[in-house]
N, CA, C and O atoms as CSV, one atom per row, in Angstrom:
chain,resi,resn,atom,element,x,y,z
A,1,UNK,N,N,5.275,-5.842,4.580
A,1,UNK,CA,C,4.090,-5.236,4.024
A,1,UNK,C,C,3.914,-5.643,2.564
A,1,UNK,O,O,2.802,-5.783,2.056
A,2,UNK,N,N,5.206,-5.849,1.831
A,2,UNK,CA,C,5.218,-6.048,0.249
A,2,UNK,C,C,4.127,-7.447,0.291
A,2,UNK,O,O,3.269,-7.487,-0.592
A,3,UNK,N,N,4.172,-8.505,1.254
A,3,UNK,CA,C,3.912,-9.879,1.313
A,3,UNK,C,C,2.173,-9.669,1.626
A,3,UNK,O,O,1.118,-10.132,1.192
A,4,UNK,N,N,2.486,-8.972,2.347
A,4,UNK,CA,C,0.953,-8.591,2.747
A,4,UNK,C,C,-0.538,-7.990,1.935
A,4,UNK,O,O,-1.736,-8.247,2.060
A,5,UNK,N,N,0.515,-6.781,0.791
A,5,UNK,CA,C,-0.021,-6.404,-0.184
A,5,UNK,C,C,-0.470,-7.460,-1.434
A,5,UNK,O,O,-1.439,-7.374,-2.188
A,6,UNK,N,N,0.459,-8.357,-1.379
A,6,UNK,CA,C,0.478,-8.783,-2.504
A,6,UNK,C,C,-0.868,-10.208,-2.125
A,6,UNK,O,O,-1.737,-10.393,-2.977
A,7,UNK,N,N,-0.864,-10.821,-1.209
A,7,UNK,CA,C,-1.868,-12.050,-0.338
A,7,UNK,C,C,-3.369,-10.659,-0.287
A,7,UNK,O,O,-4.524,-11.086,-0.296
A,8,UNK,N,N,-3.214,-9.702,-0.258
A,8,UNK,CA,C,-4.906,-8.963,-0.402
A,8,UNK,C,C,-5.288,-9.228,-1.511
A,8,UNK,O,O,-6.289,-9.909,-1.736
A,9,UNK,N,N,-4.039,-8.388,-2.971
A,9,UNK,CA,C,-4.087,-8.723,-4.327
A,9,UNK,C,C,-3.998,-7.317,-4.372
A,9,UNK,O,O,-4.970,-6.814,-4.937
A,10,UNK,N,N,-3.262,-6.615,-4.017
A,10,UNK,CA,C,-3.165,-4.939,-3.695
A,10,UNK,C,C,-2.197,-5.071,-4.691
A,10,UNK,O,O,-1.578,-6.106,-4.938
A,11,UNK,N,N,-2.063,-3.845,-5.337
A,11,UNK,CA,C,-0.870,-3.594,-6.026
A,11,UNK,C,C,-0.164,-1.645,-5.569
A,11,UNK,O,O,-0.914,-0.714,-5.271
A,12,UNK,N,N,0.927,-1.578,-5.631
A,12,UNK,CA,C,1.586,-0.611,-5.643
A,12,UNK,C,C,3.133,-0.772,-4.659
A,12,UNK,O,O,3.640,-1.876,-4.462
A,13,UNK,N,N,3.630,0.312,-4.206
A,13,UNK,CA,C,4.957,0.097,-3.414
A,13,UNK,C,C,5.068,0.522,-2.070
A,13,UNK,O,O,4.357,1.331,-1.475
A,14,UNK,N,N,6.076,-0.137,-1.650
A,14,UNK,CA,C,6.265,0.751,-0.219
A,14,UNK,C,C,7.871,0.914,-0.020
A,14,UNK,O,O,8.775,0.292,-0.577
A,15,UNK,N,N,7.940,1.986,0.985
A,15,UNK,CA,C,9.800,2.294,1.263
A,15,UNK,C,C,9.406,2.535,2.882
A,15,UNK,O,O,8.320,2.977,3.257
A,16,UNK,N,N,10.777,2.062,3.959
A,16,UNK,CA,C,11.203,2.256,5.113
A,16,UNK,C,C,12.123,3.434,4.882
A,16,UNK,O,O,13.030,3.421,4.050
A,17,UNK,N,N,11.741,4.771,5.918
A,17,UNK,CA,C,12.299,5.906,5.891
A,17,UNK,C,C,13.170,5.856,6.680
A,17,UNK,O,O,13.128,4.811,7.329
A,18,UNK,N,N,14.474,6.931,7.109
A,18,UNK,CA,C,15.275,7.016,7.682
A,18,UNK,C,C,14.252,6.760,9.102
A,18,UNK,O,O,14.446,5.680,9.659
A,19,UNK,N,N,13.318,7.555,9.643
A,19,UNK,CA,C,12.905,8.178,10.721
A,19,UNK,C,C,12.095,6.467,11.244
A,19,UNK,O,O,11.552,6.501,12.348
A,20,UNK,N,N,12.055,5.423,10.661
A,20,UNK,CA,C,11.508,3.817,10.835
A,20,UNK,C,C,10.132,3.898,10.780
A,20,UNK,O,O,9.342,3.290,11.502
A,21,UNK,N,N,9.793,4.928,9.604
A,21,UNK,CA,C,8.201,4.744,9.151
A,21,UNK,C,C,8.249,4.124,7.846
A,21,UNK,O,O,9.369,3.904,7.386
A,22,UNK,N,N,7.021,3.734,7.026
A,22,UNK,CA,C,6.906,3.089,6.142
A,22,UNK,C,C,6.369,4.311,5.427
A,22,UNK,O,O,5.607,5.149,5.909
A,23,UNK,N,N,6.863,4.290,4.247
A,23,UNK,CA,C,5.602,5.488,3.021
A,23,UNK,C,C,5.311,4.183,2.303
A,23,UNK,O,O,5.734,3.107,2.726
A,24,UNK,N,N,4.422,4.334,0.972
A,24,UNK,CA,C,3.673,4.016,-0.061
A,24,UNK,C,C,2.956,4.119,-0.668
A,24,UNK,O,O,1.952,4.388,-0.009
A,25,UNK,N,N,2.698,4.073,-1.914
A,25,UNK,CA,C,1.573,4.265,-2.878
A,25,UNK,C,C,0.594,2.705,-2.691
A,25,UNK,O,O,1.238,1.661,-2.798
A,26,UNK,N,N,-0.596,2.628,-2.479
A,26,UNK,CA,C,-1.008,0.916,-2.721
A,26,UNK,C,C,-2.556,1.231,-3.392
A,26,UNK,O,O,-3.071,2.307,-3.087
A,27,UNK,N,N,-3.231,0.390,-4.215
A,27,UNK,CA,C,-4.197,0.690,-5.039
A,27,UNK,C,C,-4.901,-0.589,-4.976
A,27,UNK,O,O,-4.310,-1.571,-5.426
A,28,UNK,N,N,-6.365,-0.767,-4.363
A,28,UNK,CA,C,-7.148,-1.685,-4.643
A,28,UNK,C,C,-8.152,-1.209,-3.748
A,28,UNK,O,O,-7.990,-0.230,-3.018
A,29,UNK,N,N,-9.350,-2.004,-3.811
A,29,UNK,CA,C,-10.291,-2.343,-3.460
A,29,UNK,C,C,-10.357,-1.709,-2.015
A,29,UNK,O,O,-9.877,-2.433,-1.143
A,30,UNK,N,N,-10.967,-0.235,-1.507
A,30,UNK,CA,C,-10.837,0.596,-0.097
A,30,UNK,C,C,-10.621,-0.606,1.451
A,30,UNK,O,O,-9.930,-0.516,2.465
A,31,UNK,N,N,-11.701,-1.773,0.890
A,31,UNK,CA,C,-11.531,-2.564,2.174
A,31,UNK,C,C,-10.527,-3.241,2.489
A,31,UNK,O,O,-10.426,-3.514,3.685
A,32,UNK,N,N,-9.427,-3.753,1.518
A,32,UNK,CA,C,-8.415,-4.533,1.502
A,32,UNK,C,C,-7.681,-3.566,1.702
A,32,UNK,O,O,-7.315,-3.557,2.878
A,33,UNK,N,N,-7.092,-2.345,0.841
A,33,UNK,CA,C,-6.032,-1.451,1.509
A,33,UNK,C,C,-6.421,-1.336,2.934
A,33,UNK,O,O,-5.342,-1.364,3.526
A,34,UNK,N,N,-7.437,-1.213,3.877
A,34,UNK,CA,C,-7.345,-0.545,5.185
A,34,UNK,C,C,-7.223,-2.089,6.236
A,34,UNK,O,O,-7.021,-2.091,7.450
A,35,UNK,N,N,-7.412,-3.295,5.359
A,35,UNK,CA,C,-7.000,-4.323,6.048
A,35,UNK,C,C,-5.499,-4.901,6.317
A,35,UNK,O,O,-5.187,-5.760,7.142
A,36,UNK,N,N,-4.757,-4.292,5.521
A,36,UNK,CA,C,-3.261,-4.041,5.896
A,36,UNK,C,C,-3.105,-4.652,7.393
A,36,UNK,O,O,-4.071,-4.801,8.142
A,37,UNK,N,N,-1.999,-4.928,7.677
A,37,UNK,CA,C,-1.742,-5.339,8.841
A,37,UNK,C,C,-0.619,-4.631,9.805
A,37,UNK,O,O,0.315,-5.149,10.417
A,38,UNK,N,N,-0.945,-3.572,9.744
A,38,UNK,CA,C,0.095,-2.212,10.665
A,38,UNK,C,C,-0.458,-1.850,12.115
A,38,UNK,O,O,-1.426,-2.123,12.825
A,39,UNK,N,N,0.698,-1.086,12.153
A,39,UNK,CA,C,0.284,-0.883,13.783
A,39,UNK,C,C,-0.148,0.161,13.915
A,39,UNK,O,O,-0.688,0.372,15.000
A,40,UNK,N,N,-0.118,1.329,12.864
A,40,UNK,CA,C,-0.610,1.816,12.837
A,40,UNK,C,C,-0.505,3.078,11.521
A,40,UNK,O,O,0.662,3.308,11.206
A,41,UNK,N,N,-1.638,3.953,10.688
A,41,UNK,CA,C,-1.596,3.983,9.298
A,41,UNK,C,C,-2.076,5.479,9.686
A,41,UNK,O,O,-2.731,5.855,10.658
A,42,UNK,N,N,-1.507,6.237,8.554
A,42,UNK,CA,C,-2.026,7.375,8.492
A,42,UNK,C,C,-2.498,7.269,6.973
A,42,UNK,O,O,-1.499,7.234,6.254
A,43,UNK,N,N,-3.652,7.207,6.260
A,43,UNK,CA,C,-4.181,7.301,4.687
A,43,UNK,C,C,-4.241,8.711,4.311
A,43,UNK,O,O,-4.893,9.430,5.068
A,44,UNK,N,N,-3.681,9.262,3.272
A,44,UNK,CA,C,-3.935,10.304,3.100
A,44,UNK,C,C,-4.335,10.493,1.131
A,44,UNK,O,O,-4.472,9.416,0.549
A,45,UNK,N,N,-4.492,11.810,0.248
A,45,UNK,CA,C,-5.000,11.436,-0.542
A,45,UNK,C,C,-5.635,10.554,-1.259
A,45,UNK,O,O,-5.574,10.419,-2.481
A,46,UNK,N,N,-6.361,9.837,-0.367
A,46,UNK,CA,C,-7.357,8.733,-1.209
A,46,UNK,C,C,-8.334,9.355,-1.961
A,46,UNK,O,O,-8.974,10.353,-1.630
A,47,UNK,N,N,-8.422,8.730,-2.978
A,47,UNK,CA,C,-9.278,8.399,-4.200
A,47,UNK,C,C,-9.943,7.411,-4.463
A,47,UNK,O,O,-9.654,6.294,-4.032
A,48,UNK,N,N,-11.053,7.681,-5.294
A,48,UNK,CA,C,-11.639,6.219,-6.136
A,48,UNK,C,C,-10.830,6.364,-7.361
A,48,UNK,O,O,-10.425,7.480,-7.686
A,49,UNK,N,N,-10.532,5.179,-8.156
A,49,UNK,CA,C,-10.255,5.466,-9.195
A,49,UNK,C,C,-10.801,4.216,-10.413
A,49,UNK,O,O,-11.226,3.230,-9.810
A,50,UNK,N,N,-10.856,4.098,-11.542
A,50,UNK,CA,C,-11.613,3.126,-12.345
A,50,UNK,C,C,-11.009,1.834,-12.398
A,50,UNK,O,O,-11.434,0.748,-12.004
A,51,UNK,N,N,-9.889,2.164,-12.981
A,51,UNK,CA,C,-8.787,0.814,-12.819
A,51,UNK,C,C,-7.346,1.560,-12.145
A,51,UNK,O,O,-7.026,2.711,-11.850
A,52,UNK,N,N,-6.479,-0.236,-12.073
A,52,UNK,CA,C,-5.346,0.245,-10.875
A,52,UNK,C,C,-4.812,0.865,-12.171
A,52,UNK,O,O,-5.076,0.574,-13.338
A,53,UNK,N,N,-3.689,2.139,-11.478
A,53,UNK,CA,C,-2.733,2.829,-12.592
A,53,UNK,C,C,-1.612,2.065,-12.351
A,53,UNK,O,O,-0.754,2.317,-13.197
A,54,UNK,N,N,-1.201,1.101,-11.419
A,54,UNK,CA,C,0.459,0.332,-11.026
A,54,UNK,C,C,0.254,-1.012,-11.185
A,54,UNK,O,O,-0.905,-1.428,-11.157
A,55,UNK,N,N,1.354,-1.922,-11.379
A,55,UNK,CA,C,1.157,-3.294,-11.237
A,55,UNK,C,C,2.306,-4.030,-10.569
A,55,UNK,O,O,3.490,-3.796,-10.813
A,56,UNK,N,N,1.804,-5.057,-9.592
A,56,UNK,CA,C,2.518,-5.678,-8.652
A,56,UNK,C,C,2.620,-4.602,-7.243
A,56,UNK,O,O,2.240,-3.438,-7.119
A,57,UNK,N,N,3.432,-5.718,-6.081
A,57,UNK,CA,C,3.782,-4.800,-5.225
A,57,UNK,C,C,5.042,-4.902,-4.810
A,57,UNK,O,O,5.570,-5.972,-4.508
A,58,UNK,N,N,5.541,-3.897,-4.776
A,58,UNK,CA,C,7.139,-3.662,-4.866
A,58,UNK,C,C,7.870,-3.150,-3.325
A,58,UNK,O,O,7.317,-2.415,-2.507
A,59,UNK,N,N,8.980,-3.636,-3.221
A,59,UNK,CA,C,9.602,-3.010,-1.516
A,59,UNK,C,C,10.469,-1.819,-2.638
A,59,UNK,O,O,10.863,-2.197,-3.741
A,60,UNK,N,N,10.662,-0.435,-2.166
A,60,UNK,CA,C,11.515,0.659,-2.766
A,60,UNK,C,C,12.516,0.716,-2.017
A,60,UNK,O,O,12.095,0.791,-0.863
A,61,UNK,N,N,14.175,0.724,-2.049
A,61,UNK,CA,C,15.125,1.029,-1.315
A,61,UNK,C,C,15.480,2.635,-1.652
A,61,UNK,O,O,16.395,3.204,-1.057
């Protein structure tokens, strides 16, 4: 996903949970975050916001 984020031009992070889900924070442009390439996404607190608050995209261990 880090590879994926980063080829949209997305910036923020993601972590693999014990339970083999993915969490993350990711920040760009609504159409490119939901173009992600998962099998399947739950979005939750979305926002607009003016500019990104993070930079790059990061894997979290």
């Amino acid at each position: 996903m880090q590879m994926e984020g980063l080829r949209l031009g997305l910036v923020g992070w993601v972590r693999n949970t014990h339970g083999g889900t993915v969490v993350g924070h990711v920040q760009g442009p609504a159409h490119k975050v939901h173009h992600i390439r998962i099998t399947r996404a739950s979005f939750s607190n979305e926002r607009s916001i003016d500019k990104l608050e993070l930079s790059g995209f990061t894997t979290r261990f």
